[in-house]
Each structure stands twice: as C-alpha cells, then as structure tokens.
C-alpha positions in Angstrom: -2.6 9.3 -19.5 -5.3 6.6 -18.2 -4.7 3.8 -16.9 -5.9 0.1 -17.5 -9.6 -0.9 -16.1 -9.3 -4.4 -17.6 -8.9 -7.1 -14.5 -7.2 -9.7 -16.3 -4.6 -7.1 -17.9 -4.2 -5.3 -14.1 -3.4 -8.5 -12.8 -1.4 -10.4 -15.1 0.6 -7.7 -15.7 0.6 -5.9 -11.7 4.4 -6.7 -11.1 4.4 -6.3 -7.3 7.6 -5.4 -5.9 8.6 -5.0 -2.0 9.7 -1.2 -1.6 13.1 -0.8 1.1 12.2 0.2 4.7 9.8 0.1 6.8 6.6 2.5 7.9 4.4 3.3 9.9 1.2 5.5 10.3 0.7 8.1 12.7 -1.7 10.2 13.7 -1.3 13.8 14.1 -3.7 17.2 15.1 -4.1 18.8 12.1 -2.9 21.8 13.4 0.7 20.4 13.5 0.5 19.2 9.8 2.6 22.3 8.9 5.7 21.9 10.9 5.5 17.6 10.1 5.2 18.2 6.3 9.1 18.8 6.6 9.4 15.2 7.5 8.1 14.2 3.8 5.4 11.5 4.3 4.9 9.0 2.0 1.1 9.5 2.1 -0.8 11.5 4.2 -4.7 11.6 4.7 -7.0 13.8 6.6 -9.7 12.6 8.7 -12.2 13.9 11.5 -9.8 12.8 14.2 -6.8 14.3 13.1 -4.1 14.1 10.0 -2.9 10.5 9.4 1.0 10.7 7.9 2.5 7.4 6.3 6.5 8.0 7.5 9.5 5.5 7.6 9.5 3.8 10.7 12.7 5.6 11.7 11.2 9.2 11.1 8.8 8.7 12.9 10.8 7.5 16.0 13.2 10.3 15.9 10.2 12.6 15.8 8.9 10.5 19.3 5.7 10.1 17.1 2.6 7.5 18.3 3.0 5.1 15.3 1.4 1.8 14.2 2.9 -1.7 14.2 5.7 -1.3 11.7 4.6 -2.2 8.1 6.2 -3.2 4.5 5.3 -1.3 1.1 4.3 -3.6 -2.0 3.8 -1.6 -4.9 1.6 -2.7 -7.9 4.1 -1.7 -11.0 0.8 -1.1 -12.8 -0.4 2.2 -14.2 -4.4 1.0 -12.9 -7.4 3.7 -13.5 -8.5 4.9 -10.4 -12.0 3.4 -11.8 -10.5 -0.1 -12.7 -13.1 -2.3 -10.9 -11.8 -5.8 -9.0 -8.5 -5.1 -8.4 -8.1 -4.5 -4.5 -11.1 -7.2 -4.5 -8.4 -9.9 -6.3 -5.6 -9.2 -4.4 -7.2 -8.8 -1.3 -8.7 -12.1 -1.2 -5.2 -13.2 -2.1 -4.0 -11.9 1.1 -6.8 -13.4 3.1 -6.0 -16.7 2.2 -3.0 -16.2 3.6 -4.1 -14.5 6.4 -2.3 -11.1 5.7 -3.8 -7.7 6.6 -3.6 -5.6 4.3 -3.7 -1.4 4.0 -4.2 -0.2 0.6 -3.2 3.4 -0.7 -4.1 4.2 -4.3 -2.0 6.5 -5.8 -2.6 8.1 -9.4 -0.6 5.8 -11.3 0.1 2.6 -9.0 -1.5 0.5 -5.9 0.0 0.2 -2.7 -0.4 -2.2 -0.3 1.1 -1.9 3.2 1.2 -4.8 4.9 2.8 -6.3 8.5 6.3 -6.1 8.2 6.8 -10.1 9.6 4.3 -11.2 6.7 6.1 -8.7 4.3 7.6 -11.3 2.0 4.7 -13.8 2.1 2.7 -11.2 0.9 5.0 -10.3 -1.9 4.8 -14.5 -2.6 1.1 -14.6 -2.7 0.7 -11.8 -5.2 3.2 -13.0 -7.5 1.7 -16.1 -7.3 -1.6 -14.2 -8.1 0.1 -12.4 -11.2 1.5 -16.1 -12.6 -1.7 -17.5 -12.6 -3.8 -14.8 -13.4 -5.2 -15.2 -17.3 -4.7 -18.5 -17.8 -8.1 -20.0 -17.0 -10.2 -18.5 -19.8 
C-alpha cells in the first residue's frame, strides 16, 4: 500500500495526536543491543557510536540507562510515502515558530515527532493549527 506524496493532502489531512508517556533516547554499545531488545524500544537506530534505543522514560530508568531530556510522541495519523517531499519541511517550520525542537522518526506508515516534554502540548497546538489552515489558500 503507498502512501500519499501530495503536500497539501499530507497536511490537511495529518491528524496529529499526542501518544501517552513519556521517552527518552539512550545510547547503548552495540554489543549490548541483544540483552536490551527485551526492553521493546519504540525505535531504535544504529550509528558509529553505538545503538540509539527510543524507550519510555520509566524503562529506561529502571534499567539505570544514560537517557536524554524526557520527550513527548506526536504522531502524524497520516499514511505519508517515505518519498512525500515537504512534509517534515512544513511542520518543522511550524515548530520553529514556536520555538519547539523537534526529533523526527519516520516510520513506514506514519511520522513521528518527538518533542520536549514541557512544550509537548504547544506542539500538538501548533500542528493542529497547521492542519486547519493548511489548503485553504489556493
């Protein structure tokens, strides 16, 4: 099943919704990845440094794991094509204006942004507001 490329459809239509919880990222040797895959991370990526895991917040404390800043999930309820062109551009920017970081995973079927936990709902305000007024100038 493919998913939508056109940016006025992605984002008119992107339904962002604030997943429960709270995660972090941590940073592990690879050579540990095995015995941590038990914890069931919500994403997980490797890189030269080591194996990045995306766990909830409290996971990763029980485990006495280095973690980031705690962070919120939005998820795009979009089915976007991985080659779907302006997307993370549109609601990027969005964030900027608000001043909110934002850490994007890209799933196969959906976007997600993970953003500070304290700007978690101001977030979720700014892309809604980018959804409601997305289409309507043209």
């Amino acid at each position: 099943m493919s998913g939508i490329t056109n940016l006025d459809v992605l984002l008119s239509t992107m339904t962002p919704s604030l997943a429960p919880g709270e995660f972090v990222y941590c940073s592990v040797p690879e050579a540990k990845l095995a015995a941590l895959l038990r914890l069931k991370p919500l994403g997980l990526f490797r890189e030269a440094e080591g194996v990045t895991l995306i766990l909830p917040a409290e996971v990763a404390k029980a485990q006495e794991l280095p973690a980031s800043a705690p962070m919120r999930c939005i998820t795009l309820n979009v089915h976007s094509a991985l080659e779907a062109v302006g997307l993370t551009a549109a609601f990027a920017t969005a964030l900027t204006r608000e001043g909110i970081s934002a850490n994007v995973v890209a799933g196969y079927f959906h976007d997600h942004i993970f953003v500070p936990s304290a700007d978690a709902e101001r977030a979720l305000a700014a892309l809604l507001s980018l959804a409601a007024t997305s289409g309507r100038a043209g």
